[in-house]
N, C-alpha and C positions, 0 to 999 in steps of 0.2 A: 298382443302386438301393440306397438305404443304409437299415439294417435301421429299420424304424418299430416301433413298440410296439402289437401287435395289439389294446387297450384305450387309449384317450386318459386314462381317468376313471384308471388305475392311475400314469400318469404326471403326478403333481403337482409344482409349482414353488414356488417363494415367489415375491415379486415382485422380489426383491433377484436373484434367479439368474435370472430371466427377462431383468432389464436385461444380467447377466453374459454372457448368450448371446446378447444381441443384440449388445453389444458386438463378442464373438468373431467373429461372422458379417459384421458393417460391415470390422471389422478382414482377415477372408479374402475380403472381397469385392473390397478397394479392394486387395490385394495383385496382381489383375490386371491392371484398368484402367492403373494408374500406370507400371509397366515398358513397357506394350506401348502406351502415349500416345507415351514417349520414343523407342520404336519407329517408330512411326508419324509423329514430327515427323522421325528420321532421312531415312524415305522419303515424308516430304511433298511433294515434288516431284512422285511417282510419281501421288500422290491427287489433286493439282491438276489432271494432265494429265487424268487418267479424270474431275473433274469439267466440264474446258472443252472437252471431245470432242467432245460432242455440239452446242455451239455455236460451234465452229472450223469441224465441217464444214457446219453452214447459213451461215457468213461467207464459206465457199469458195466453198458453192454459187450463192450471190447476189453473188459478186464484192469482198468487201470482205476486208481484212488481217485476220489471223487472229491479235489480239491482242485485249489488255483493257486499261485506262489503273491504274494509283494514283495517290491525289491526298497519300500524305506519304510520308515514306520510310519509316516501321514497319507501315504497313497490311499488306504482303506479309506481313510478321515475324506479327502478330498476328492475322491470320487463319490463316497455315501453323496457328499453335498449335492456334485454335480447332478447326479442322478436323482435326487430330491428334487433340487431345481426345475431338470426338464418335466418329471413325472408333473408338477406344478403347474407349469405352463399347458402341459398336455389336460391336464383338469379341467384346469379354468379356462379354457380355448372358448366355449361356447359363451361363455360371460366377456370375453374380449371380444370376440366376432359380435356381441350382440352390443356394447360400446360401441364398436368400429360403427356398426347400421346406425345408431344413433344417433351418431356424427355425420353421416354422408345421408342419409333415408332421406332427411326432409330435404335434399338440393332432387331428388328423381320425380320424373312423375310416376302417377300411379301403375301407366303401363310398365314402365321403367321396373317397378318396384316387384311384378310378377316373377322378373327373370332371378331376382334373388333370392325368391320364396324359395322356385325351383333349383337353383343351384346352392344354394347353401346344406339340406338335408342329404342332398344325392350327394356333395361330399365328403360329409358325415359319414356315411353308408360305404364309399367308397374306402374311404380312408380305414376304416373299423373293419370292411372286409380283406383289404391287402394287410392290415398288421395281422390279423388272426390267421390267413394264407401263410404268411411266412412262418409268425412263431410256431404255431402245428404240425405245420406239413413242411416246408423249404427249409427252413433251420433245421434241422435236426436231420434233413437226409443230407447237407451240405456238409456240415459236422461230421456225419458220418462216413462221408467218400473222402474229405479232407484227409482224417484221421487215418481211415484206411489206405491214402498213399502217402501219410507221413509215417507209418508203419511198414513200408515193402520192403526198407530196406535191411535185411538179414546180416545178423549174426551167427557166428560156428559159436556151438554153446559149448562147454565144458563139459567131457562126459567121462565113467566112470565104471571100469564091469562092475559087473549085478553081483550081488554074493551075500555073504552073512554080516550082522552089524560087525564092521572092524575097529568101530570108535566105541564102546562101549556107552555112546549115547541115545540109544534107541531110535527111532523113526517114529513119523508123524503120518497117522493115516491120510487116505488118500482117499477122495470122496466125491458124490460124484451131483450133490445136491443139500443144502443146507441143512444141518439136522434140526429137529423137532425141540430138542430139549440138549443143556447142558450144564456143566458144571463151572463154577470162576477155577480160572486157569485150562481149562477144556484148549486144546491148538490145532489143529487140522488143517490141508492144503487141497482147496478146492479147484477141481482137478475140471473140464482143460483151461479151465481160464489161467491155473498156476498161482492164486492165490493164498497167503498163508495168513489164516482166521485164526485171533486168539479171543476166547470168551474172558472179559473182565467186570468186576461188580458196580453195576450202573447204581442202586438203592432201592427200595421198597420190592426187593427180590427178583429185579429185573436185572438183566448182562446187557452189557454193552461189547455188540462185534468188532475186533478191529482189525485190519486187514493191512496188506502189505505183498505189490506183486511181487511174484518172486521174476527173476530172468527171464525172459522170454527169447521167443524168433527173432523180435526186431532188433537194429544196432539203435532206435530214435525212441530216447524215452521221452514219453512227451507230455507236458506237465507245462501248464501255460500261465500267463501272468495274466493276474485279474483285469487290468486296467485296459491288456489290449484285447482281451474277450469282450469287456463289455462295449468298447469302442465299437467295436466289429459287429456287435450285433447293435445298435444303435444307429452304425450305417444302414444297416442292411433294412432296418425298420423304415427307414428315415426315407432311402430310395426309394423303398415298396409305397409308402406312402405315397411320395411326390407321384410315382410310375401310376399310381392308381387314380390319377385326376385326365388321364389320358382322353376318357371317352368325352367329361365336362370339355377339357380344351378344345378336342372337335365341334361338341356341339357349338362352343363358342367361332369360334373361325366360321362356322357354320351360319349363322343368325346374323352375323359380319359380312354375310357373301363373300367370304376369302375362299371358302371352300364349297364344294356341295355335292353330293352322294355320288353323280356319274364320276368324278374327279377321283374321290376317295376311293372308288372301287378301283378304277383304273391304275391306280397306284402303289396296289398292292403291293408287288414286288418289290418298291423302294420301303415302304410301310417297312416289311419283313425285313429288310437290311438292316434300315432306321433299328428294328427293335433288334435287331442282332448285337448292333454297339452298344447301345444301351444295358443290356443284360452283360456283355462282357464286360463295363465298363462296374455296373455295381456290386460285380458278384466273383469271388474268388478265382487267381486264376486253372478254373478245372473244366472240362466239356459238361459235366455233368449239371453245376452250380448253376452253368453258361444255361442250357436248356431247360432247367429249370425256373429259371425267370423268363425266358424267351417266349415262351406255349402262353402264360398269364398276360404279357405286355400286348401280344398279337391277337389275342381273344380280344384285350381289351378296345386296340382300334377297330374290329367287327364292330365290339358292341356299342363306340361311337357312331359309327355308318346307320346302325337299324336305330339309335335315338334321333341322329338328327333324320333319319325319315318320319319316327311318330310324332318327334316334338318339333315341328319348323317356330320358327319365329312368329308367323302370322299365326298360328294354333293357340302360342302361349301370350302373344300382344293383347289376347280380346278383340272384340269390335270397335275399342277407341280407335284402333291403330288402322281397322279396317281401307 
């Protein structure tokens, strides 16, 4: 920790060197971010896959190809970046946050200087636990119930009596589980998903499967564009994150006297509203998406209520503050 000046009032500035030092600190900030964007547009490939993971495997699971469409040719170009970019910032956050302290530390005092100890890890922690909430578990059953009512709506399919080949083109078995082993040119339609698998020669004696659904139930094929996928889940990241600083803002209003524990419990019922809009507001519009965020956001005003009981103000002040 870098040494603070035990009296703020002894450390005076002008306003000319205040600007000097902020300068200094934008200038050590942005020294991060910018080498390790360049970094990260390198392995931007690597970022795309962990961002379409989780929507490859609900496209597996439901039978459909495991792609995403562009509609020009620079969109890949200019998203990779974007996404470089934020991956960057998200990097180097702690090297900025520990700028930003640099800048402001020596004007607090020391008591002052406790509460930041305290709140800067617990947001870490926060933040690190609502994006791995989502990406794991909310994403992917949101996708999944999306999917599934962008799927209801039915089609009368083309049908055909049963009988002997009439085309003299033979049929393509019908199967009921990947096979073990095959031949290049090997085609098969993997059956219920309705998929039509042909084995083609990938090199060093390996095949490569490629697939193609055939017709289904639904009239909505659906087959999304890359840019607003990742949009989408960017938000969704983005919210869960801010949503996860819920319990610190309590504590904060807390230590403020704006708020304090009989109030917050009292309140409950508006609390559960509160997060009701909230969740409908970040989260696609389905019941399901909806109470999915709602159970996380409302746990989390609890578990403001039981911080600011263990952590009051005078607990983490010390005896200066006494």
């Amino acid at each position: 920790m870098a040494n603070m000046p035990p009296n703020p009032d002894l450390y005076r500035m002008s306003f000319g060197d205040h600007l000097e030092e902020l300068r200094r600190r934008v200038i050590f900030g942005l020294a991060a971010p910018i080498p390790i964007a360049c970094l990260m547009f390198i392995f931007g490939d690597a970022l795309m896959e962990w961002l379409l993971m989780p929507l490859q495997n609900v496209q597996e699971a439901n039978g459909f190809p495991r792609q995403l469409q562009v509609l020009s040719p620079p969109e890949f170009l200019i998203l990779k970046i974007k996404v470089s970019i934020i991956a960057a910032v998200v990097i180097s956050l702690p090297w900025l946050l520990w700028q930003l302290w640099l800048f402001i530390g020596p004007g607090l005092y020391p008591r002052e200087r406790r509460f930041v100890y305290f709140l800067v890890p617990g947001s870490a922690i926060l933040v690190t636990a609502g994006i791995s909430l989502m990406y794991f578990f909310m994403l992917p059953l949101m996708l999944e119930v999306l999917m599934t009512i962008g799927g209801s709506l039915p089609v009368t399919p083309m049908t055909i009596a049963s009988g002997e080949d009439a085309t003299g083109l033979g049929s393509l078995p019908l199967i009921e589980a990947m096979p073990t082993a095959a031949a290049a040119g090997d085609a098969w339609i993997l059956m219920p998903q309705g998929l039509l698998q042909v084995a083609v020669p990938e090199g060093d004696g390996l095949l490569r499967i490629l697939q193609l659904p055939m017709e289904g139930s639904s009239a909505i094929w659906q087959v999304f564009r890359l840019t607003s996928y990742v949009n989408f889940v960017l938000i969704l990241l983005l919210g869960i994150a801010v949503a996860f600083q819920m319990p610190l803002a309590i504590l904060l209003l807390g230590w403020m006297n704006i708020v304090d524990v009989p109030m917050l419990k009292a309140k409950r019922r508006w609390a559960l509203l509160v997060c009701g809009i909230l969740a409908a507001v970040t989260t696609p519009a389905d019941v399901i998406s909806m109470v999915l965020m709602l159970v996380p956001l409302y746990l989390l005003y609890e578990f403001g209520i039981i911080l600011l009981q263990f952590v009051p103000a005078s607990r983490l002040a010390g005896p200066d503050e006494a």
